[in-house]
N, C-alpha and C positions, 0 to 999 in steps of 0.2 A: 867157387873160384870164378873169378871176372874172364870173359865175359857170358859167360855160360850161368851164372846165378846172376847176377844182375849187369848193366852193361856199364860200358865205361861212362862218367858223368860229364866227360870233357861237352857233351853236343844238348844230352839235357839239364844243366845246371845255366847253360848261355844261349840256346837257339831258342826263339819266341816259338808259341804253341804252333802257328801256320806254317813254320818251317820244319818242325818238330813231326807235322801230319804228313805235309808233304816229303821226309825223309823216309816217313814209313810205307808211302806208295811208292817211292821210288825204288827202296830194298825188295818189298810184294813184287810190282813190275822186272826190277832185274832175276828174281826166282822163276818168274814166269815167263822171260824171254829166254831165259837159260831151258824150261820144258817148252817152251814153242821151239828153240832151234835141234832140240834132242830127236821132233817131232818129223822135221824135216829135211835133214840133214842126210841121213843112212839112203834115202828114199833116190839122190841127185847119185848117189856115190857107187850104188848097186852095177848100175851097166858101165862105169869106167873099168879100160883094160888093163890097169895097175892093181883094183881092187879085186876083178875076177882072174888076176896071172897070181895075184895074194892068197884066194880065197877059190878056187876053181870048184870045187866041190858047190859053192853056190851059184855058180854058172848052170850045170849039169842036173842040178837038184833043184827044182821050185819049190817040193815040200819043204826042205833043208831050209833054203832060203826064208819062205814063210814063218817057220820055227824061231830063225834066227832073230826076225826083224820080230815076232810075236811075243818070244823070248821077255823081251823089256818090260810087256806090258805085265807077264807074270811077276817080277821084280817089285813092277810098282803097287800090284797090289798087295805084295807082300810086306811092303813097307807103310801102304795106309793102313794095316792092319794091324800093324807094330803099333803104330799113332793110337789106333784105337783100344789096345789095351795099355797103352804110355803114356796117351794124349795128357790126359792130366796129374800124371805123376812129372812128366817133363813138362809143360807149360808149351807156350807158342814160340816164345825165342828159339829154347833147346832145341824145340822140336824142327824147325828152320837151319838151325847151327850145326846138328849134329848129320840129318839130312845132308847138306851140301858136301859137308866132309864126306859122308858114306858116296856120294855122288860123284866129287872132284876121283875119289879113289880109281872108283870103274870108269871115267875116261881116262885117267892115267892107262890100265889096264888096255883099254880097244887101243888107242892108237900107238901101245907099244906092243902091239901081236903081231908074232910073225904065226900064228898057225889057229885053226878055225876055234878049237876049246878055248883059247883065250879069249877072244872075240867074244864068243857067248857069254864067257864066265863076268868078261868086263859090264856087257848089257845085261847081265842080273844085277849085277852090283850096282852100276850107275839107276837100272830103274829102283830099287830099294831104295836108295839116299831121293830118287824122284818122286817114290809113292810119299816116303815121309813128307817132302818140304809139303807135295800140293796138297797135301791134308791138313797141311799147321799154316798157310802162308793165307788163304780165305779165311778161317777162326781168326787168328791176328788183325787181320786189316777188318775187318766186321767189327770185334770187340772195339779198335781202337776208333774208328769213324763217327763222322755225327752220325744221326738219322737222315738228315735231307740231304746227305750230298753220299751215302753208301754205295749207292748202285751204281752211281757215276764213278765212285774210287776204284771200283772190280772193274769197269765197263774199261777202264784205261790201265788196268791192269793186266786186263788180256790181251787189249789190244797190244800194248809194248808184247806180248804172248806171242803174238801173228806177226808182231816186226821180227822176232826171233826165227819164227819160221821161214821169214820171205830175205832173213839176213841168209836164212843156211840155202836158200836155195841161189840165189845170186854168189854167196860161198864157192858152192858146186860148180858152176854155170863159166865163175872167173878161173876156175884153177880145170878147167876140161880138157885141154890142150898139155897139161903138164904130163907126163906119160913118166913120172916115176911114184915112188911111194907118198910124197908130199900133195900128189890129188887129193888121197882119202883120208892121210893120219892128222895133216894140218885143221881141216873140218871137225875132224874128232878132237884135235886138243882144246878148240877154243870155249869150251865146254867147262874145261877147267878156271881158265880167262874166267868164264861168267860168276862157275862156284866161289870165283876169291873176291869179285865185288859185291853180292849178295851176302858175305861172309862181314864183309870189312860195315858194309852199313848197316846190318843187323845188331854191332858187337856198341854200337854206340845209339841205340833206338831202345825205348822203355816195353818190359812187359805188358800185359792186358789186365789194365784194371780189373777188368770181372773175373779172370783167372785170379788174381792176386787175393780178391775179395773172398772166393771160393776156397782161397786156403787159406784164411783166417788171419792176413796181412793185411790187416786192414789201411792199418797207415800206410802205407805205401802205396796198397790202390787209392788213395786218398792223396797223394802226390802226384804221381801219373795222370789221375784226371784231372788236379790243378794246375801242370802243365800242358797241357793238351788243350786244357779248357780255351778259348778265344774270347770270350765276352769281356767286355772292357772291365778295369783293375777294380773299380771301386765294387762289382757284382761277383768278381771273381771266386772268392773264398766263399759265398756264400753257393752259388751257383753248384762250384765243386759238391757243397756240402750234400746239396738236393740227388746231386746226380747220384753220389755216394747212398745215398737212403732210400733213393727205389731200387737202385742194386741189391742191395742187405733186403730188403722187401722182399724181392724176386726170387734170392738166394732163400729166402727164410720158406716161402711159400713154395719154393720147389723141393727142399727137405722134406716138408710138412709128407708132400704128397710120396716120398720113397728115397731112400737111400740112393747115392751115386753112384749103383751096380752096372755091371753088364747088362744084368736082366732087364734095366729100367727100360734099355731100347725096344725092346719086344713087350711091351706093355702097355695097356692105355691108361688107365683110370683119370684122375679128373685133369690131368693136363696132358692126353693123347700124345704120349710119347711116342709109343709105336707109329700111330699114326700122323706122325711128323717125321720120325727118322724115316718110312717109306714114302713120303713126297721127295724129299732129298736125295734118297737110293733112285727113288722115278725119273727125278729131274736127271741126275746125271745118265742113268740108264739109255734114256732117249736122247740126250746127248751123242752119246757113242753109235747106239743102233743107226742114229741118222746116215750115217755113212761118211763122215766128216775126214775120219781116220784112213781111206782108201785115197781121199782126195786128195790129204795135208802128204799122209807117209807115199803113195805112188804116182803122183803125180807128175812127175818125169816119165816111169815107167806106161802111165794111160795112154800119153800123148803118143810115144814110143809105140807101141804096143799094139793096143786097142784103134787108137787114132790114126795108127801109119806114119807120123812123121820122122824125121832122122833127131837121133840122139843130140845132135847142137841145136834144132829146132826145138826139140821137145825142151832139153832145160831152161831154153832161153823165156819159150811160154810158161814154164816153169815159175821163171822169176819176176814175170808181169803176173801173172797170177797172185804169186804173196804179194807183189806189192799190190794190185785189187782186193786181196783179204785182206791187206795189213787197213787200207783206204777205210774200205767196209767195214772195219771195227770199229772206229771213229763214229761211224754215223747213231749209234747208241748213246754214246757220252751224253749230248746235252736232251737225247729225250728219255730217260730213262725210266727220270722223277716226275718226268713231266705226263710219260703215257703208261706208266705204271710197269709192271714184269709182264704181266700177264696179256696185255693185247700184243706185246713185239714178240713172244713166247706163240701166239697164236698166228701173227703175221710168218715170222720165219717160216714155220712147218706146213703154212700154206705154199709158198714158194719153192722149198725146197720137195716137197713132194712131186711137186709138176716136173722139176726138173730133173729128178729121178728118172720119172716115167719118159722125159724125151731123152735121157741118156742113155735107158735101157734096149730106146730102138735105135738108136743114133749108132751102137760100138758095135751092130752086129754083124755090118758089114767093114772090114777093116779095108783101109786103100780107097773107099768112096769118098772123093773130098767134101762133096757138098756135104754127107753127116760128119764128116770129120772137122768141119769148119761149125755147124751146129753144136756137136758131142764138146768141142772147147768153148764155144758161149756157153753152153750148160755149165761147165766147171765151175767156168765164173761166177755165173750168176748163184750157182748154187753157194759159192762160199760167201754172197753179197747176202741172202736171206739167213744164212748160218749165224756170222757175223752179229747180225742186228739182234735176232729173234733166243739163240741157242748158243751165244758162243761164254757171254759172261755170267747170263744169269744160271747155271744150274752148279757156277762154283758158288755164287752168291748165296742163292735160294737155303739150302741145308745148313748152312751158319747162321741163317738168316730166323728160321722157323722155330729151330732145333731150342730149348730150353738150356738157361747154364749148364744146369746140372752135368747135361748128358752131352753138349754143345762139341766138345773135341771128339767125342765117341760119335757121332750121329755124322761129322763130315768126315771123320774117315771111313766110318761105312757108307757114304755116297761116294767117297772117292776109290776104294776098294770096286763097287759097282761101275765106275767109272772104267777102270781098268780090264775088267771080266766081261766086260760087254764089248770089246774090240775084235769080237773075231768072225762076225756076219756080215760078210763081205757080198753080197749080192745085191744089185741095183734092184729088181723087183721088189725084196724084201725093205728095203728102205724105203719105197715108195711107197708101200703100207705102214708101213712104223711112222713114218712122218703124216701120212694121213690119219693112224691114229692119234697122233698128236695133240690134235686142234679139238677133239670132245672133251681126252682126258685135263689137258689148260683148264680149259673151260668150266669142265666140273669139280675138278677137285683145288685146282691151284687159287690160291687164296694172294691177295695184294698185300704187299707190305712196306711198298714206297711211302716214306715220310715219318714213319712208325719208330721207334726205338726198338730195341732189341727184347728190352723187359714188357713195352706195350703189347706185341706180337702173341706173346703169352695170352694177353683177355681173347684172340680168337679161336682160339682151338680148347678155351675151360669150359665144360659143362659139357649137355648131352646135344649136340646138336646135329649127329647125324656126320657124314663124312664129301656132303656134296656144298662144302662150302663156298666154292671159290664166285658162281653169280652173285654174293651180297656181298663178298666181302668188299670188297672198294668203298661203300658206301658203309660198312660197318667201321672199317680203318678209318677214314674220316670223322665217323664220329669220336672213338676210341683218341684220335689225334688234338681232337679238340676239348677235350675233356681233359688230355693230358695237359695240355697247352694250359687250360685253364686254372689247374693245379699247380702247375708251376708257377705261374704266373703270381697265384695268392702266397707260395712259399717264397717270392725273391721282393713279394711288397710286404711282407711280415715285418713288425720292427723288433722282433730277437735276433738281428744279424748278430753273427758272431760267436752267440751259443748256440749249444745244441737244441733243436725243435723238440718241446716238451708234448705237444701233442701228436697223435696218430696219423700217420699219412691213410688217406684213404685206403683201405684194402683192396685188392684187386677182385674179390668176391662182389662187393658195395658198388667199383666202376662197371661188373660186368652186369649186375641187377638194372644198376640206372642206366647202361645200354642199352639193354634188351628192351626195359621200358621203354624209353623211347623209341627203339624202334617199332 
């Protein structure tokens, strides 16, 4: 039933492919500024005195408190986990659709509580409907993008991520002064606000070809990419046609190698499964360890707290904050493609490490202005290296690496990791995690700017060991042009129009003549 099996055609039967792309970052973006302001939001609301006259029990109790606000992140991974054994029974729509719905639910829930079990029971529920979208809404927007402009589509997807967050802190910050229930419950409604526009643009945006392909609809992923496609009218059908035939390629050569099990994630053989769903579990992992989550969720509370300032000062740095993360998200977009994942992956964790270690001496003495003027340039600056290096690529990265086959299973188990890794809360401890960082990039993280998604595959076939990430740039590169070059001989072919009667290169044959050359 529409729009849950397929969407309404009012938006793809008449919007051109560019606007068709751009509808489906803009749906991605509003999911993810709906989990940037879920992120930020509880964090401004905690020391208002309508919330704690509401909630006193989390006044009196820190553990309590911790639980509660901790709570969401158990929800969420209990809903990438759902993804992961649904992911591809439900597709990437459903899986966004049904998501929002479970999500809009649990903030109905919190901001109509009058007593603390509801509160909780709401932040389970809203994080479940949260774990699902952010594990379907990265597979989606990956499957559906070119190659040359992916990492920029997630980079401005997060970024709208961190306007969410710097909307709920200005949220906070405006309604401070209100000394009744409408402080904390209004911040909490607007949650649902965001679930019904993510709802409304999803229900008219096409499925993922390569999901489509994978369950044996062919036509239809054969529609999908014909409107999507952008290359001028007279290339078009045939272009579709290519793109359609490395998919089925892909699709066919990742059967070859094993069934679409569970078990396939915990497995190597000749396309390093396992050893691709653990770069993806890695990338988000170090994501969260970084200390990101202390920053985004307490951030009113540091300044407060730690820093010594009074509660209207703290939220107010609060909300020049998001908006310097929101600023700092920006600065990824246009080099993404240009410096690859893997050097802004290794810049970020240089930075933020440092900044760890000066926060950690900065907040020992609370009421000292002069570290307390230092401890909040740290903040800053820590979420300006975040931002660039950490913020978009480790939703990217795992859709990115991860094979059809296992592609929705593989980001919900990074996003699953995503979640379970939020509760190492210690400034020293991040300042070694983030200096671990910058080896593990280096050694294992492999480049995939410019690559297709079916390319991606020739780096990790064969036996080569798991410290791939110094060649690969120059491996991608070649792999790039060889594809390029393939294409190039399929769109000068003169059988437009029929099916190509000869064999596309196999992916075994491009990775032989790569290696040669190399």
């Amino acid at each position: 039933m529409k729009p849950f099996s397929a969407p309404f055609s009012i938006a793809t039967d008449r919007m051109p492919a560019v606007w068709l792309l751009r509808g489906i970052t803009v749906a991605c973006g509003a999911g993810f500024l709906l989990f940037g302001f879920d992120q930020g939001v509880l964090g401004g609301l905690l020391t208002g005195k309508p919330f704690e006259d509401q909630f006193p029990a989390l006044t009196t109790n820190s553990t309590l408190q911790g639980a509660t606000v901790a709570i969401y992140e158990i929800g969420c991974a209990v809903g990438a986990l759902f993804i992961f054994f649904t992911g591809e029974l439900f597709g990437r729509r459903r899986g966004i659709l049904w998501g929002m719905i479970i999500l809009a639910i649990g903030a109905i829930l919190q901001f109509m509580s009058y007593g603390l079990p509801q509160l909780i029971v709401g932040r389970v529920v809203t994080g479940v409907g949260n774990g699902m979208t952010t594990s379907s809404i990265p597979v989606w927007h990956s499957e559906t993008s070119k190659s040359h402009n992916r990492g920029r589509n997630v980079c401005i997807e997060l970024g709208v991520n961190i306007f969410g967050v710097m909307l709920a802190y200005w949220v906070d910050y405006g309604l401070r002064n209100n000394l009744t229930g409408y402080q904390w419950r209004l911040p909490l409604s607007l949650q649902v606000v965001f679930a019904l526009i993510t709802i409304f643009f999803v229900c008219f945006l096409p499925e993922s070809p390569r999901w489509l392909a994978s369950q044996g609809r062919i036509e239809e992923a054969r529609e999908v990419i014909y409107m999507l496609e952008t290359t001028e009218e007279s290339k078009r059908a045939k272009s579709t046609d290519v793109q359609l035939e490395f998919i089925l390629e892909a699709i066919r050569i990742e059967r070859e190698a094993g069934t679409s099990s569970f078990k396939d994630c915990f497995r190597n053989g000749n396309q390093r499964f396992l050893h691709r769903v653990l770069l993806g579990c890695g990338s988000q992992m170090m994501q969260q360890v970084s200390g990101i989550n202390l920053i985004t969720y307490y951030a009113p509370v540091i300044f407060q707290k730690s820093v010594g300032m009074s509660r209207d000062m703290s939220l107010l740095l609060s909300g020049f904050n998001g908006l310097a993360y929101f600023l700092s998200s920006l600065v990824p977009i246009p080099l993404i493609e240009r410096l690859g994942r893997r050097k802004l992956m290794l810049f970020g964790a240089t930075g933020q490490c440092i900044c760890m270690v000066l926060l950690a001496a900065m907040t020992q003495d609370t009421g000292n202005k002069g570290k307390g003027i230092v401890a909040a340039v740290c903040l800053f600056m820590f979420n300006f290296f975040f931002s660039v290096g950490w913020l978009a690529i480790p939703w990217l990265y795992p859709a990115e690496i991860a094979p059809l086959q296992i592609r929705a299973k593989a980001a919900a188990l990074a996003t699953t990791t995503n979640w379970l890794f939020t509760f190492l809360v210690t400034y020293v401890v991040w300042a070694c995690t983030n200096l671990a960082f910058i080896p593990i990039t280096y050694f294992f993280y492999v480049e995939t700017t410019g690559q297709t998604l079916e390319d991606i595959d020739l780096i990790f076939e064969g036996e080569k060991g798991i410290f791939l990430g110094p060649s690969s740039a120059r491996r991608a590169q070649e792999i790039v042009r060889r594809r390029n070059q393939e294409y190039a001989e399929k769109l000068a072919s003169e059988k437009a129009g029929t099916e190509t009667s000869s064999e596309l290169p196999s992916k075994t044959q491009s990775k032989t003549s790569i290696e040669h050359h190399e």
